[in-house]
C-alpha positions in Angstrom: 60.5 -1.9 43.7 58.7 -2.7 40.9 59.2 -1.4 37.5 55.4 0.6 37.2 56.4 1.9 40.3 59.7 3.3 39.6 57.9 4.5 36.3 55.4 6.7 38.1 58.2 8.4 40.1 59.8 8.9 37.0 56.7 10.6 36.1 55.9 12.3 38.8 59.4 13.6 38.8 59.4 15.1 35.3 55.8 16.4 36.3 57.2 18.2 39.7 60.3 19.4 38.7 59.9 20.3 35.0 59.2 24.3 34.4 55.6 25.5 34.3 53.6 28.2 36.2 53.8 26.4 39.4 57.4 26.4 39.8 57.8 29.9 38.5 55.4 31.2 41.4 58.0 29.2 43.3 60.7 30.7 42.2 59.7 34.2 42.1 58.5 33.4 45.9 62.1 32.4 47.1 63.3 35.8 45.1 60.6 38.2 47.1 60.5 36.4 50.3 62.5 33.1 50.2 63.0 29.7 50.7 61.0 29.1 54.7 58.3 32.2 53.8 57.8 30.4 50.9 56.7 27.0 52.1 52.7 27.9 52.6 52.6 28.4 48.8 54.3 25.0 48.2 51.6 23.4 50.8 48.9 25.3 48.4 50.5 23.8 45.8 51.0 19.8 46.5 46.9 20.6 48.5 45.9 21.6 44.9 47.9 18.6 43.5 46.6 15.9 45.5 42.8 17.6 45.3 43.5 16.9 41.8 44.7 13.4 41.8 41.8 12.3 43.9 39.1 13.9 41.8 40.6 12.2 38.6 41.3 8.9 40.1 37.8 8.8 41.5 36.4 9.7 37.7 35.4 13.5 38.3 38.5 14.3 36.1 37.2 12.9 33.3 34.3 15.2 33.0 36.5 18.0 33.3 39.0 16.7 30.7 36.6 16.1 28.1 34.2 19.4 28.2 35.9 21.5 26.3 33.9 24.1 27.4 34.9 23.7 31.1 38.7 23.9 29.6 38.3 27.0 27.8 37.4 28.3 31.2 39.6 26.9 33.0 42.0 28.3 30.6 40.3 31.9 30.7 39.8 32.1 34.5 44.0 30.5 34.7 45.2 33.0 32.4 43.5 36.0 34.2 44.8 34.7 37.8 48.0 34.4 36.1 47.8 37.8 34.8 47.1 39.8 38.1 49.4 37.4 39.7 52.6 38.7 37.2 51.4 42.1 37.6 51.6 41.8 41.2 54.8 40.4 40.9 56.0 43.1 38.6 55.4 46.0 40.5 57.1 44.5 44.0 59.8 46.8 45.3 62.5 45.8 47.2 62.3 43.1 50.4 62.6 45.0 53.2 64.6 43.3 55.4 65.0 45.9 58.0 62.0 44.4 60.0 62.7 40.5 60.4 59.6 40.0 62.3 57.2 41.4 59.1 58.3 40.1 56.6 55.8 39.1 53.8 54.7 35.2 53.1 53.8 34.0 49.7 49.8 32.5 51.1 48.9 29.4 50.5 45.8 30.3 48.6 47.9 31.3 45.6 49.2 27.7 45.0 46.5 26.4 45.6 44.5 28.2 42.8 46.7 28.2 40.4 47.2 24.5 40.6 43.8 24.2 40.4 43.4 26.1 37.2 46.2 24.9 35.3 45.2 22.4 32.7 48.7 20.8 32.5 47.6 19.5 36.2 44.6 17.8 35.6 46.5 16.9 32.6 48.9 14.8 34.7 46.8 14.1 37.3 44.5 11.8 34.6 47.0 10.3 33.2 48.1 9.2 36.3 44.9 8.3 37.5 44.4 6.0 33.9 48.2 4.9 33.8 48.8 3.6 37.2 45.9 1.1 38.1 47.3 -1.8 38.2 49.8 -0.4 41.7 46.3 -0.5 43.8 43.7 -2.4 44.3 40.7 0.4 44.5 40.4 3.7 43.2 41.1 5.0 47.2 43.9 3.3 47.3 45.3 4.6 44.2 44.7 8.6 44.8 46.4 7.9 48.6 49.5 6.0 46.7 49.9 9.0 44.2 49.2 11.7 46.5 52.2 10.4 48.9 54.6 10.0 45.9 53.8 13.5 44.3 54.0 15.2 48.2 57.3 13.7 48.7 58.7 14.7 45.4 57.4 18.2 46.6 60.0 18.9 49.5 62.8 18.5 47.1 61.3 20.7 44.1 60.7 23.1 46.9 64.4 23.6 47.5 65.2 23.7 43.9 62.8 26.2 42.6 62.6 28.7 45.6 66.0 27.9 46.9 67.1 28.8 43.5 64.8 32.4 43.9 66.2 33.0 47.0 70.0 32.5 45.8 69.0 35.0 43.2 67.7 37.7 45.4 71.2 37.6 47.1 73.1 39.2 44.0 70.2 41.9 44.1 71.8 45.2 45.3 69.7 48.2 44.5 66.2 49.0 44.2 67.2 49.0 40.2 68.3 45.7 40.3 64.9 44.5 42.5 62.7 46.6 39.4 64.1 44.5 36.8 63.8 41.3 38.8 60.3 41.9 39.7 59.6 42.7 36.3 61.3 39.7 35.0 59.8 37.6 37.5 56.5 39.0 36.4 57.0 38.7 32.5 58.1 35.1 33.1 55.0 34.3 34.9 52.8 35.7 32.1 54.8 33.6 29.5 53.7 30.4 31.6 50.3 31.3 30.7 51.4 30.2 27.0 51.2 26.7 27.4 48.0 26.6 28.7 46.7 27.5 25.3 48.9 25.3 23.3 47.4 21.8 25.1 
């Protein structure tokens, strides 16, 4: 393996697992509805993520990246998605597991979007794109290479973020102690709109 290879799974990795409004939808998701009824979000989310990477390794990123106008709305548009998204959250009540068979999912479109909108992902996405030329020989061949290595690192972030949820909703009892989840779930999510502003 060669050492700018093992340095963009290091980066991917920090990118993947480290906290940010991607992972907190996770987790939240493997609290309301966990870790199987959660994997459509996560295949929203890596579709988002290698949408992403191929843009910016083909040069589209760039555009968006430098417009600050395009940003701020990005940012605006995010942190209104965001927003609804935590207030949905917030005012969940209690899984219903009395019915196996209807039980919620957490949709794919969610993941996708938010992913989308996040500035920290275009963020990473170009600086893979600009950091990583040298492991292909065409700008193809580089958005396929980082697109397998982010989707891989996926499946394992997927167990840790809504696995985690999920091992959470376990200790939850009452429809008290599924309120202040929910609502913590939600006010976390709205925190993870901070960030975005501080890039």
């Amino acid at each position: 393996m060669s050492e700018q290879f093992l340095s963009l799974v290091l980066f991917a990795m920090a990118m993947t697992f480290s906290p940010g409004s991607n992972n907190v939808l996770m987790a939240t998701s493997g609290v309301q509805v966990g870790l199987r009824r959660s994997v459509p979000l996560g295949l929203g989310v890596v579709a988002g993520i290698v949408l992403l990477l191929s843009v910016s390794t083909l040069g589209l990123g760039a555009l968006v990246h430098a417009e600050p106008s395009i940003r701020i709305a990005m940012k605006a548009v995010g942190s209104v998605y965001l927003a609804w998204l935590a207030l949905k959250i917030a005012r969940s009540g209690a899984l219903d597991l009395s019915t196996p068979g209807r039980l919620p999912r957490r949709g794919s479109m969610a993941g996708f979007i938010n992913t989308l909108l996040n500035p920290k992902g275009w963020t990473m996405a170009l600086s893979a794109a600009a950091g990583y030329t040298a492991l292909a020989p065409s700008a193809p061949h580089l958005a396929l290479l980082l697109s397998l290595v982010f989707a891989v690192l996926a499946i394992p972030n997927w167990f840790l973020w809504c696995g985690g949820g999920q091992a959470i909703s376990r200790t939850l009892r009452t429809e008290r102690d599924w309120r202040i989840a929910n609502v913590t779930l939600g006010a976390l999510v709205l925190i993870s709109i901070i960030p975005m502003w501080l890039e």
